[in-house]
C-alpha positions as CSV (number, residue, x, y, z in Angstrom):
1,X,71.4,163.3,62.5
2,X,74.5,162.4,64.6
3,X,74.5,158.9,65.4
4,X,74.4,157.9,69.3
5,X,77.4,158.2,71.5
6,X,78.8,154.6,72.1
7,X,78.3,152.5,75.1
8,X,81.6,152.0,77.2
9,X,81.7,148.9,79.1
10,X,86.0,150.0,80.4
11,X,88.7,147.3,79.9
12,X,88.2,143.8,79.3
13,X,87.6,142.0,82.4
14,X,91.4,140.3,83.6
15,X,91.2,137.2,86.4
16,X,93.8,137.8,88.8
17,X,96.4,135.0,88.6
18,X,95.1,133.8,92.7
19,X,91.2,133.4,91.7
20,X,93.0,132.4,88.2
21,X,95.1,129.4,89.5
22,X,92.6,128.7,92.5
23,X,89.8,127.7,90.0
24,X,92.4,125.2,88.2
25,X,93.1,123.4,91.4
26,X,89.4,123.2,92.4
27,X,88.4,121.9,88.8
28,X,91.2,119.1,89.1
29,X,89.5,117.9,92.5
30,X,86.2,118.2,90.9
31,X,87.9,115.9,87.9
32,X,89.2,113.4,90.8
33,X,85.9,113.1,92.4
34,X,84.0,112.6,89.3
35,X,86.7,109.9,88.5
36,X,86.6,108.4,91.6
37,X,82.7,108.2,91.9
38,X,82.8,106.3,88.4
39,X,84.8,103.8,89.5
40,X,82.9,103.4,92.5
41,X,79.5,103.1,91.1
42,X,81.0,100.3,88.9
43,X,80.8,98.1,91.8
44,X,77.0,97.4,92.0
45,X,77.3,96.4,88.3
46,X,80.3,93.8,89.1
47,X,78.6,92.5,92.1
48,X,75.4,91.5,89.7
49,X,77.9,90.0,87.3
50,X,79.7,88.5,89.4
51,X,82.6,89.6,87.7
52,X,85.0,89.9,91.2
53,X,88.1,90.1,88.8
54,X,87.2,93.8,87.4
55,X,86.1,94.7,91.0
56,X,89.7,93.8,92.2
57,X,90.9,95.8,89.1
58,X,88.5,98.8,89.9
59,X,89.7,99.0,93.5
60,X,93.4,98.8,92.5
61,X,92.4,101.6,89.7
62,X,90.9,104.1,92.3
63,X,93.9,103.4,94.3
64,X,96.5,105.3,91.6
65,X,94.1,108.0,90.7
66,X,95.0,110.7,93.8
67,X,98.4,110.6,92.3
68,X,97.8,110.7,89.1
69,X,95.5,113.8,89.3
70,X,97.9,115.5,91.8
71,X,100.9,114.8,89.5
72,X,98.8,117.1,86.6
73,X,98.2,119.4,88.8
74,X,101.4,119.9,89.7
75,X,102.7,120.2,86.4
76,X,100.1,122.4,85.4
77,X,100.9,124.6,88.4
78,X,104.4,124.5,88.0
79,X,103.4,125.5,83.8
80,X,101.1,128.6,84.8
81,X,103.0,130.0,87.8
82,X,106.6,130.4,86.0
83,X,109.2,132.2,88.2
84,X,106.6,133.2,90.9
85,X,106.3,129.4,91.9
86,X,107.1,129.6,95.0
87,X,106.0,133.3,95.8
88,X,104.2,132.7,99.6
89,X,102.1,135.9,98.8
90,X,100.4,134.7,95.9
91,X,100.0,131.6,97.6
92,X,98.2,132.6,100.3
93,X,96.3,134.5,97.8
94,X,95.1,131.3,96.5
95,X,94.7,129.6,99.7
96,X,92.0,132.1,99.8
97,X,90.4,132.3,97.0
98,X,90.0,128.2,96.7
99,X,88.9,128.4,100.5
100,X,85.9,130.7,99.3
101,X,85.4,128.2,95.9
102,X,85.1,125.4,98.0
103,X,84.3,125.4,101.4
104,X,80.3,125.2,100.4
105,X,81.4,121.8,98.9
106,X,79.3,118.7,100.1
107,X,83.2,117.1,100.2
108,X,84.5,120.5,101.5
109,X,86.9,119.1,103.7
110,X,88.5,116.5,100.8
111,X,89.0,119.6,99.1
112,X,91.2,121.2,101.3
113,X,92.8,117.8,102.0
114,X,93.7,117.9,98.1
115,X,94.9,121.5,98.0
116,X,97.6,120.4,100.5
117,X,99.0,117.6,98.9
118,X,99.4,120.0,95.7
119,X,101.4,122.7,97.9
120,X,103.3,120.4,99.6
121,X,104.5,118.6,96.5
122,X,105.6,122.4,95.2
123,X,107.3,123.7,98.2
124,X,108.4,120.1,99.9
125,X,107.1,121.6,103.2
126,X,108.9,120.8,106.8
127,X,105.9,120.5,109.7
128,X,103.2,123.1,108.0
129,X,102.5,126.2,106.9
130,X,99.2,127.7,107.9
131,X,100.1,130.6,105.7
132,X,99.6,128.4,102.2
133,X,97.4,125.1,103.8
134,X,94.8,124.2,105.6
135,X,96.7,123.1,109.0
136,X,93.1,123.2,110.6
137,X,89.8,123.5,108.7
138,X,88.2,126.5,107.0
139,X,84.7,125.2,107.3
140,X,83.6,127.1,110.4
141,X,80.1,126.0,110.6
142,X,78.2,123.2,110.3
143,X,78.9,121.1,106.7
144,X,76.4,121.4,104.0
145,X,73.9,119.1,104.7
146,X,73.2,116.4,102.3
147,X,70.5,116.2,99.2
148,X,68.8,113.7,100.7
149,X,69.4,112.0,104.0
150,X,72.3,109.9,104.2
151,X,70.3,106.9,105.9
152,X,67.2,105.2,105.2
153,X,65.0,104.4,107.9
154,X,62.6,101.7,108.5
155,X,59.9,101.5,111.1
156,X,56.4,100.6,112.4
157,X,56.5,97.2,111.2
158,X,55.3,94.6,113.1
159,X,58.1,91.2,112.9
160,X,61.9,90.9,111.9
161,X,60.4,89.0,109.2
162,X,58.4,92.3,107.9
163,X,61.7,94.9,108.0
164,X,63.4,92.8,105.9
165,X,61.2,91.8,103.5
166,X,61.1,95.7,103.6
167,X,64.5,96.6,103.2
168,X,64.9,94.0,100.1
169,X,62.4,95.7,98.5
170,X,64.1,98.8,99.0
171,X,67.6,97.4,98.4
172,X,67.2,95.2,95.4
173,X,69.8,94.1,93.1
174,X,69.7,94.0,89.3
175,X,69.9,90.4,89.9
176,X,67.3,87.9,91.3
177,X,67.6,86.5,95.1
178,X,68.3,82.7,95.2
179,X,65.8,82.3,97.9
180,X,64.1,85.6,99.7
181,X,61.2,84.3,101.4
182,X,63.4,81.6,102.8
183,X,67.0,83.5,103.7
184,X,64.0,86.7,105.0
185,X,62.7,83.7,107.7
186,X,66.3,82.1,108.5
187,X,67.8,85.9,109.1
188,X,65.0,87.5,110.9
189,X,65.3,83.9,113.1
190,X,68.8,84.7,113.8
191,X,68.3,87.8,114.3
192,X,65.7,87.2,117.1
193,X,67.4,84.9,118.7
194,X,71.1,86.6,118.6
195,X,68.8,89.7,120.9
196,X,67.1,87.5,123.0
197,X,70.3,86.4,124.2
198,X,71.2,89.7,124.9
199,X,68.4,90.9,126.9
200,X,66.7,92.3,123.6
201,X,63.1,90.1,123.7
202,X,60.9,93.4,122.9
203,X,60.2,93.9,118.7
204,X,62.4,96.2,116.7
205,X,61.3,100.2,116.8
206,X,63.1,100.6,113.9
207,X,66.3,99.9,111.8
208,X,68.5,102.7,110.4
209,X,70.5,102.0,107.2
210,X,73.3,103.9,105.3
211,X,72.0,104.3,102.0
212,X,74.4,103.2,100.3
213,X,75.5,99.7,99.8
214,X,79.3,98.6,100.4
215,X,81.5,96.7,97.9
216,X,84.3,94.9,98.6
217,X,85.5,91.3,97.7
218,X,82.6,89.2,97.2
219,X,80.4,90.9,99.2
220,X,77.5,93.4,99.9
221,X,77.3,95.2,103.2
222,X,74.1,97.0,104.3
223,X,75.3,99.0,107.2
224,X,73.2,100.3,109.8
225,X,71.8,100.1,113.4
226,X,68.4,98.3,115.3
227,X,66.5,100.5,118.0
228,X,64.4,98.8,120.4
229,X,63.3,100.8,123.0
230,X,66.0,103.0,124.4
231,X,68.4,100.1,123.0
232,X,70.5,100.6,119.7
233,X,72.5,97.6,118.3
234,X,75.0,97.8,115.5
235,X,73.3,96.1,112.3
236,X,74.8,94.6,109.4
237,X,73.5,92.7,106.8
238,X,75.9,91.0,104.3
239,X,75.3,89.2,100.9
240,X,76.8,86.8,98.5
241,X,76.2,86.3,94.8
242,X,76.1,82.6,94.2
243,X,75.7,80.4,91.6
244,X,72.0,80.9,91.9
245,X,71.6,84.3,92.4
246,X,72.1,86.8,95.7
247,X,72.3,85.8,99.4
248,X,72.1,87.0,102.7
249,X,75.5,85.3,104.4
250,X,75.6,87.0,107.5
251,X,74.0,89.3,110.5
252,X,76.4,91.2,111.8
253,X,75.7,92.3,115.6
254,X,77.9,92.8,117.9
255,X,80.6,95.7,117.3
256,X,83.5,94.5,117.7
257,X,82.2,92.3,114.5
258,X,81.6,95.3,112.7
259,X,84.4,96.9,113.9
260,X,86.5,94.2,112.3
261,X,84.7,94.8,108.4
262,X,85.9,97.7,108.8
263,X,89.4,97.3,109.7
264,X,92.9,98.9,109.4
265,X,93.9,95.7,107.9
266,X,91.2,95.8,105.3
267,X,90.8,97.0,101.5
268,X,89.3,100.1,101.1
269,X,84.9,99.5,100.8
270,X,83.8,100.9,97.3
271,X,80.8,103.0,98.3
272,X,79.0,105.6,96.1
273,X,78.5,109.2,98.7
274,X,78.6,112.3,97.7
275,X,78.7,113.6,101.6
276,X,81.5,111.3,102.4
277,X,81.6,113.5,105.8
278,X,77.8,112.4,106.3
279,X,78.5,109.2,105.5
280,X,81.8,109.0,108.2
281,X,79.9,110.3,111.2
282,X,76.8,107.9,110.3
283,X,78.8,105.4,110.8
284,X,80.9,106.4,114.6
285,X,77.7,106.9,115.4
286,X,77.5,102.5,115.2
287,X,81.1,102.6,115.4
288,X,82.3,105.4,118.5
289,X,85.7,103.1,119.2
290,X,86.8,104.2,115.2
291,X,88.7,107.5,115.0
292,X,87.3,109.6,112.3
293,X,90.5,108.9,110.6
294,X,90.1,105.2,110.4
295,X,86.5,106.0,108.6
296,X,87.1,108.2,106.0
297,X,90.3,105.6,104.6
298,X,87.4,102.1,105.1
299,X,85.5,104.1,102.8
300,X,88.5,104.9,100.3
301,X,89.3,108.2,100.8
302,X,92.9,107.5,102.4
303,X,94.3,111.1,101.7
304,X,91.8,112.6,103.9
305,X,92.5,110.2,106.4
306,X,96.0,110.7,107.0
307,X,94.5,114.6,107.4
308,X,92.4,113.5,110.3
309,X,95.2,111.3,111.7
310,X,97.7,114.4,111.5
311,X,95.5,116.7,112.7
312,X,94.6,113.9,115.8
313,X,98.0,113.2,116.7
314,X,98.7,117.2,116.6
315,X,95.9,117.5,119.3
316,X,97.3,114.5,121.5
317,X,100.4,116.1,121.4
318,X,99.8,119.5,122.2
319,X,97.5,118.2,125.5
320,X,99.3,115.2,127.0
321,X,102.7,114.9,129.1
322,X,103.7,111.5,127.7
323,X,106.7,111.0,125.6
324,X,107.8,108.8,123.0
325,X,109.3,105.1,124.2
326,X,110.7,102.7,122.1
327,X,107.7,100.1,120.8
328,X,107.8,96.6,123.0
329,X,109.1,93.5,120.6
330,X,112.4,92.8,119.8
331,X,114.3,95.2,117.6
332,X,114.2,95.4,114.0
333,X,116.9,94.5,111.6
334,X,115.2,97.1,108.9
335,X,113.0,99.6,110.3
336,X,113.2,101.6,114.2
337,X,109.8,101.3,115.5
338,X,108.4,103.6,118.5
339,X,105.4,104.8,120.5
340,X,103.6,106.5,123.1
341,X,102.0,105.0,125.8
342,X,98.8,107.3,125.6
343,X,98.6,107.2,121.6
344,X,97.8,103.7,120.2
345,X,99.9,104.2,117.0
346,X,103.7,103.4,116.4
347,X,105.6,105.0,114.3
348,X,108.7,103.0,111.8
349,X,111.5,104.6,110.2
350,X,113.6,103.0,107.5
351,X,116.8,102.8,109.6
352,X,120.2,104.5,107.3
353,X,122.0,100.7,107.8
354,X,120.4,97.2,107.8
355,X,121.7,94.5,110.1
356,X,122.9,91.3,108.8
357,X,122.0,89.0,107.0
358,X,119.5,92.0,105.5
359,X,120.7,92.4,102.2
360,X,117.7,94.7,100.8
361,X,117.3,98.1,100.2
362,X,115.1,101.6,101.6
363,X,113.7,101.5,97.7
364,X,112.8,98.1,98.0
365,X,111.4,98.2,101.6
366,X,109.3,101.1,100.7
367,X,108.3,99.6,97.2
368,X,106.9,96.6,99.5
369,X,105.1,99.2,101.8
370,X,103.4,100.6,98.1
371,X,102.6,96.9,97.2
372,X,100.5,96.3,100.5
373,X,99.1,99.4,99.8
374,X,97.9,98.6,96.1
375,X,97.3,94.8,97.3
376,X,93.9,93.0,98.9
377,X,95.0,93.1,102.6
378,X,92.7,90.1,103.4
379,X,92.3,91.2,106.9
380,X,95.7,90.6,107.7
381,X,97.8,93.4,106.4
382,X,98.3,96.4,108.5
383,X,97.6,99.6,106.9
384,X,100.6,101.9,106.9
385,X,100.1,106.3,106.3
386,X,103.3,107.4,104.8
387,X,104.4,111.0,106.2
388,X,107.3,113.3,105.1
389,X,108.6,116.2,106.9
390,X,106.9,115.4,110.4
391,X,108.2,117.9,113.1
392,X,107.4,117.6,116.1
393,X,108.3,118.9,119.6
394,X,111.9,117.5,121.5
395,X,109.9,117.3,124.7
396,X,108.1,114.5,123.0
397,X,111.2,112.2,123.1
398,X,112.9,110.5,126.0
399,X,116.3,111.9,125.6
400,X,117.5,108.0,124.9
401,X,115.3,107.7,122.3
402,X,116.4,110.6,120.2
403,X,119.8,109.8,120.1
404,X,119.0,106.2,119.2
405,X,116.9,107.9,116.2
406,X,119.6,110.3,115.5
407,X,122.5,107.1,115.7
408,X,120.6,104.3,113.9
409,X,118.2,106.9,111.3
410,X,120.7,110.0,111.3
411,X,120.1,110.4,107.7
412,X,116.4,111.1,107.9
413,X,116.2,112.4,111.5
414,X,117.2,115.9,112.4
415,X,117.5,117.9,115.4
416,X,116.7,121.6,114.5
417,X,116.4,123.5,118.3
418,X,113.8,122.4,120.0
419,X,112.4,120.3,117.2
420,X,113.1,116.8,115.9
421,X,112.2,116.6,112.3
422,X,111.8,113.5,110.4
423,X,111.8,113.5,106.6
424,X,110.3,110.0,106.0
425,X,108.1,107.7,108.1
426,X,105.2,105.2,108.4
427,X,102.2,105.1,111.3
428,X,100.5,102.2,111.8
429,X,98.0,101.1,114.6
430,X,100.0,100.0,117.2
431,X,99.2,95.7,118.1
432,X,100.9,93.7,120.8
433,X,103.9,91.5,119.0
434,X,102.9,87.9,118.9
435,X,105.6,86.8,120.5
436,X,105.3,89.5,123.4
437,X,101.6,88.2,123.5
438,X,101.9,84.5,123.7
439,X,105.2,84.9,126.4
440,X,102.6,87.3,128.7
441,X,99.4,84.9,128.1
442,X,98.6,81.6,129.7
443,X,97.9,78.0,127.2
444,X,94.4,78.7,126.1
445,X,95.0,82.5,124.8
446,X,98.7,81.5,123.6
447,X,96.6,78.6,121.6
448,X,93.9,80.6,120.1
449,X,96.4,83.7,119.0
450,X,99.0,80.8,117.6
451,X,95.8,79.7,115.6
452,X,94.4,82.7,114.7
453,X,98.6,82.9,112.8
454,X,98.1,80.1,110.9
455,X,95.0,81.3,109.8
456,X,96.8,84.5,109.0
457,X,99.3,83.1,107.0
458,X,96.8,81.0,104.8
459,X,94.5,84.1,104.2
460,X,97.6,86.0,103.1
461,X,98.8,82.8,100.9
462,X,95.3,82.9,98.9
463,X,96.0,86.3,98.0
464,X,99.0,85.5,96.5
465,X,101.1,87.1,99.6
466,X,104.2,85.2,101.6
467,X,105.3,87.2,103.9
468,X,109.2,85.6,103.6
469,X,109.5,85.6,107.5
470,X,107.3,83.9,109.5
471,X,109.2,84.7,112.7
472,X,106.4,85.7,116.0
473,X,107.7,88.9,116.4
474,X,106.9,90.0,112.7
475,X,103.3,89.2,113.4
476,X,100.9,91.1,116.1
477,X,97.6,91.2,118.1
478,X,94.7,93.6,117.8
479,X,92.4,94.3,120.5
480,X,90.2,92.0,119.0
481,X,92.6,89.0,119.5
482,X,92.9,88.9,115.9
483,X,96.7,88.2,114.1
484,X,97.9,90.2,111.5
485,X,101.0,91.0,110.0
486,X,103.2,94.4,109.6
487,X,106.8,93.6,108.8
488,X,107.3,93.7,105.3
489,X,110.6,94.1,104.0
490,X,111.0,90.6,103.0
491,X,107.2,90.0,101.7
492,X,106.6,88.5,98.2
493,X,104.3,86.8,96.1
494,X,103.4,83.4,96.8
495,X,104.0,82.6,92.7
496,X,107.3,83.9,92.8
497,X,109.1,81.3,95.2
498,X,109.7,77.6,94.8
499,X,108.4,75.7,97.5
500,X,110.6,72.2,98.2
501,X,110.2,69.2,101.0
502,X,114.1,68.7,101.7
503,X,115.6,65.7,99.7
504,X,116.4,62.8,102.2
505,X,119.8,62.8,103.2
506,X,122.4,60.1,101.9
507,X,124.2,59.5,104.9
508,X,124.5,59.8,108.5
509,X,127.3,62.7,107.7
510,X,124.8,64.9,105.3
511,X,122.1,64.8,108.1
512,X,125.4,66.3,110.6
513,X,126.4,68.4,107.7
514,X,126.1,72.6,108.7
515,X,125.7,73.2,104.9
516,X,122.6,71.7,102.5
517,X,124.0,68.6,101.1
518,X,121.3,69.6,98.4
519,X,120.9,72.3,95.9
520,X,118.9,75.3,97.3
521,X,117.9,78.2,94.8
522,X,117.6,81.6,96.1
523,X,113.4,81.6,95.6
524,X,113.8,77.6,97.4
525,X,111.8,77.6,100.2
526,X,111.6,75.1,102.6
527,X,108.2,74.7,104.8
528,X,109.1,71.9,107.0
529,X,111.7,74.7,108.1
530,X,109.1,76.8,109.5
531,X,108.8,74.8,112.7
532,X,112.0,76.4,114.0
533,X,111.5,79.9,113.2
534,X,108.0,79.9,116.1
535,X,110.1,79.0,118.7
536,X,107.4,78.2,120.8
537,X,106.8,74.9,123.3
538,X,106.1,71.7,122.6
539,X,103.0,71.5,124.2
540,X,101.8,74.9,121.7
541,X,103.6,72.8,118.5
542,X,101.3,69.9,119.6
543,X,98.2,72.3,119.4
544,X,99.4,74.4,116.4
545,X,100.2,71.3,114.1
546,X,96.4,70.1,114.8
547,X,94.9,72.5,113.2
548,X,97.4,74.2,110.4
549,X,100.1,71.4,110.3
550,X,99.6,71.4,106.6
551,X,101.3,74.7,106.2
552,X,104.5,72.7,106.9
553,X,104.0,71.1,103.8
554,X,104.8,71.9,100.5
555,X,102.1,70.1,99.2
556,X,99.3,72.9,101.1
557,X,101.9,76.0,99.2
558,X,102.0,74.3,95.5
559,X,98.5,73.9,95.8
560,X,97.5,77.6,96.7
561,X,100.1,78.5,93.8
562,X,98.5,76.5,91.3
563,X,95.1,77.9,91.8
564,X,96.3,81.5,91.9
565,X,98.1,80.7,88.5
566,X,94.8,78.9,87.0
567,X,92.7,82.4,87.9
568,X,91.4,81.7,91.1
569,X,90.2,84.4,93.1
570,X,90.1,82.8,96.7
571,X,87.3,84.8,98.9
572,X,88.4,85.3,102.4
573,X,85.0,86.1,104.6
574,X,85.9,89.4,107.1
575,X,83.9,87.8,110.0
576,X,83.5,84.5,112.2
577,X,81.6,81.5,111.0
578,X,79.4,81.8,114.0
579,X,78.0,85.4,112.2
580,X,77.1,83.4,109.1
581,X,73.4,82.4,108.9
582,X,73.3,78.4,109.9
583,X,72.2,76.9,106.5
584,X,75.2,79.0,105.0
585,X,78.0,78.0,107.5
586,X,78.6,74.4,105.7
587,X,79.7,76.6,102.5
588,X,82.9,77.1,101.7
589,X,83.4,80.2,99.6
590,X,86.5,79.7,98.4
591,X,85.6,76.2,97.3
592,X,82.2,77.4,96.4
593,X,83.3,80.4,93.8
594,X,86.9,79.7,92.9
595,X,85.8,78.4,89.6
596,X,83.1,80.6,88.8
597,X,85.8,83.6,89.0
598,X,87.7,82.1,86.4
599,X,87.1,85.2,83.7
């Protein structure tokens, strides 16, 4: 008997090289977001230990990781590809193919944001190309909605005193309360009384948190709104781990107050989502004054950001007749800053020459850009998205403007046509200058901003930060009246400078002298000297020296040194005393925990 004919199943099944290469890319996001979500989910644990210094570590950690999974990428790209690298067919090829892999992503959108970082390394791209990255979206519909709701609610319960006991239950820590019953009566207290004052005497209908909780610093933020009636108030409950176990610090309600926590000039919150778009639009739902952009980098997911920024800024300047004006504030010896009056960001390019006495370099200033980046920003740091390649329309620009670009940044502006392109720049939210500020305001708001800049300068000294020159027009004003800094090309560490009172002079000729009749050392710095860089009035001196007239000491600068060389981590709260619950406002959480984040 003849055996049976044989089964033919036809050629071995071959992956084209688009669906091929596509696949690679997505499993590298997936790596980066499996990565990233580890370090993330380490912050609970830290928070229990109270170990702040690995927290700091983590965020710095999840910081480097987009480049360092991007730069595998591209190698392995560059490895599997060969000579048809830069072929624009197969490209678009894969464009597709990873669009269809991913766009039923619950991060959907950070996936395309990552694919375009990897084809802009490879092909260095001027403006975009819609024909190998997502200019605009792919996801068409809504985005896939979540496992489980983003939010937690909380309702039909009868006090303040009952939703929180409520939401401790449902929050809890794997580490005990200090006091519950007691911080549950003071915060539902404050919490009643802070709505009364606004109108708000009926009980709560219900409070609405993000599920997850934010890290950052020292503190826990539960994030979330309070309904009552047709009423809905931003909500924020924030917690300490003390000696003697976890707090509630503060009530956050007002949004401006929350708006703050989650600043441009703030570290990135480590918080655990996997529907970080669920997550965003939870929270400008509280927050409807935050661009999109602004949300997704508060919750560390920066690269997507910048997306949303571009893709804002496009929009803007497709539908507006502006153009862009030089920024107000006195020129800049490093970087060319401009604006436009519709668009609340500036942007600052590197300029080809620096004037004198500038002796540093575009390396160094943009190393100093990376630092901030990498560094705790304390509230008082302005966050800076780097751009290459931006090309935009020549109607955009006053016609002075571009040939003042083209004159003072000739070697990374170019004028292609109708286009101006621009190989290398930062955007930042655009604040008033200080100076500006205090020579347009009366006394009392020229007082309370000159405050606010000593209080900017110490917060940045306790995170180890000088920012080498103190001068008014280096410093600016948010909307919130708060002072923060943005010029960096001179910024150091506080441990790396030597801070001197001047010797006493010998003679009537040494105190005439134009030259020290004393030894000065390039990292000698000199704080009694800072009087003359404010340049402001007497009466404002008289006002200033009050409250921070120990920062003209070197006695107030050796001592911040020291404790940042013993191990001190110096918290820095990221709202007003007045938020804090009243038992808590007589503690002093740098004095408080300095020692006890000595690892």
């Amino acid at each position: 008997m003849s055996a049976p004919p044989r089964a033919s199943y036809g050629p071995p099944f071959v992956e084209p090289p688009a669906s091929r290469h596509a696949r690679l890319v997505c499993d590298a996001f997936d790596a980066y977001q499996a990565r990233f979500r580890v370090i993330t989910r380490r912050a609970q644990r830290r928070f229990e230990q109270r170990n702040w210094h690995e927290l700091r570590s983590d965020a710095t950690e999840r910081l480097t990781l987009y480049r360092q999974v991007v730069d595998h990428i591209e190698a392995d790209t560059r490895h599997h590809l060969g000579d048809r690298l830069y072929s624009k067919d197969l490209w678009r090829q894969i464009r597709n193919a990873y669009s269809k892999l991913t766009r039923d992503k619950k991060d959907a959108e950070l996936a395309e944001t990552f694919y375009n970082s990897l084809t802009r390394r490879i092909f260095n791209t001027v403006g975009v190309d819609p024909q190998i990255e997502f200019v605009t979206t792919d996801i068409t519909g809504p985005h896939r909605p979540p496992d489980r709701p983003v939010s937690v609610g909380f309702s039909d319960l009868p006090t303040t005193d009952a939703f929180l006991d409520a939401i401790l239950e449902d929050y809890a820590f794997n580490a005990p309360y200090a006091h519950r019953e007691v911080d549950i009566r003071r915060a539902a207290q404050f919490i009643d009384d802070r709505l009364r004052r606004r109108g708000l005497s009926d009980p709560i209908d219900a409070i609405n948190l993000a599920r997850p909780v934010f890290y950052r610093g020292i503190g826990a933020y539960l994030v979330g709104s309070i309904t009552i009636g047709e009423t809905k108030v931003p909500f924020t409950l924030a917690f300490h781990h003390d000696d003697d176990g976890v707090v509630i610090d503060a009530v956050l309600l007002r949004e401006d107050d929350v708006s703050i926590l989650f600043s441009f000039a703030r570290t990135y919150f480590l918080v655990d989502t996997r529907h970080p778009h669920s997550l965003v639009h939870f929270l400008k739902d509280i927050l409807p004054r935050k661009r999109i952009a602004e949300l997704y980098i508060s919750i560390g997911y920066n690269k997507h950001g910048k997306t949303e920024l571009y893709r804002d800024l496009l929009h803007h300047f497709q539908h507006t007749d502006d153009q862009f004006e030089r920024a107000a504030g006195q020129r800049g010896m490093v970087m060319t800053v401009f604006t436009m009056p519709s668009y609340d960001m500036v942007f600052k390019l590197i300029k080809d020459t620096f004037d004198y006495p500038k002796s540093t370099t575009r390396s160094e200033v943009k190393e100093r850009y990376h630092l901030v980046f990498k560094h705790d920003r304390a509230g008082r740091l302005v966050d800076a998205q780097e751009f290459e390649h931006l090309r935009l329309n020549e109607r955009l620009f006053q016609d002075e403007l571009e040939d003042e670009l083209l004159d003072i940044a000739g070697n990374i502006v170019h004028h292609d046509g109708d286009r101006v392109t621009i190989d290398h720049c930062y955007v930042e939210r655009r604040v008033t200058p200080l100076d500006v500020y205090i020579r347009e305001n009366g006394f009392e708001r020229s007082r309370n901003a000159l405050t606010d800049y000593g209080n900017a300068i110490k917060d940045l000294a306790r995170t180890n930060i000088f920012p080498g020159d103190l001068l008014l027009k280096n410093f600016g004003v948010t909307r919130h009246g708060r002072v923060v800094f943005y010029d960096y090309d001179e910024l150091g560490f506080v441990t790396d400078y030597n801070f001197r009172s001047k010797p006493q002079a010998k003679s009537y000729m040494d105190e005439l002298s134009a030259d020290a009749w004393f030894y000065v050392g390039p990292d000698d710095v000199f704080p009694e000297e800072f009087r003359v860089t404010m340049g402001v009035s007497d009466e404002l001196m008289e006002a200033f020296e009050e409250v921070h007239g120990d920062l003209f000491t070197a006695e107030f600068w050796n001592d911040v040194q020291s404790r940042i060389e013993n191990g001190a981590l110096i918290p820095i709260l990221p709202y007003p005393p007045s938020e804090r619950l009243p038992h808590r406002r007589t503690v002093t959480p740098g004095k408080q925990t300095a020692d006890l984040m000595k690892q």
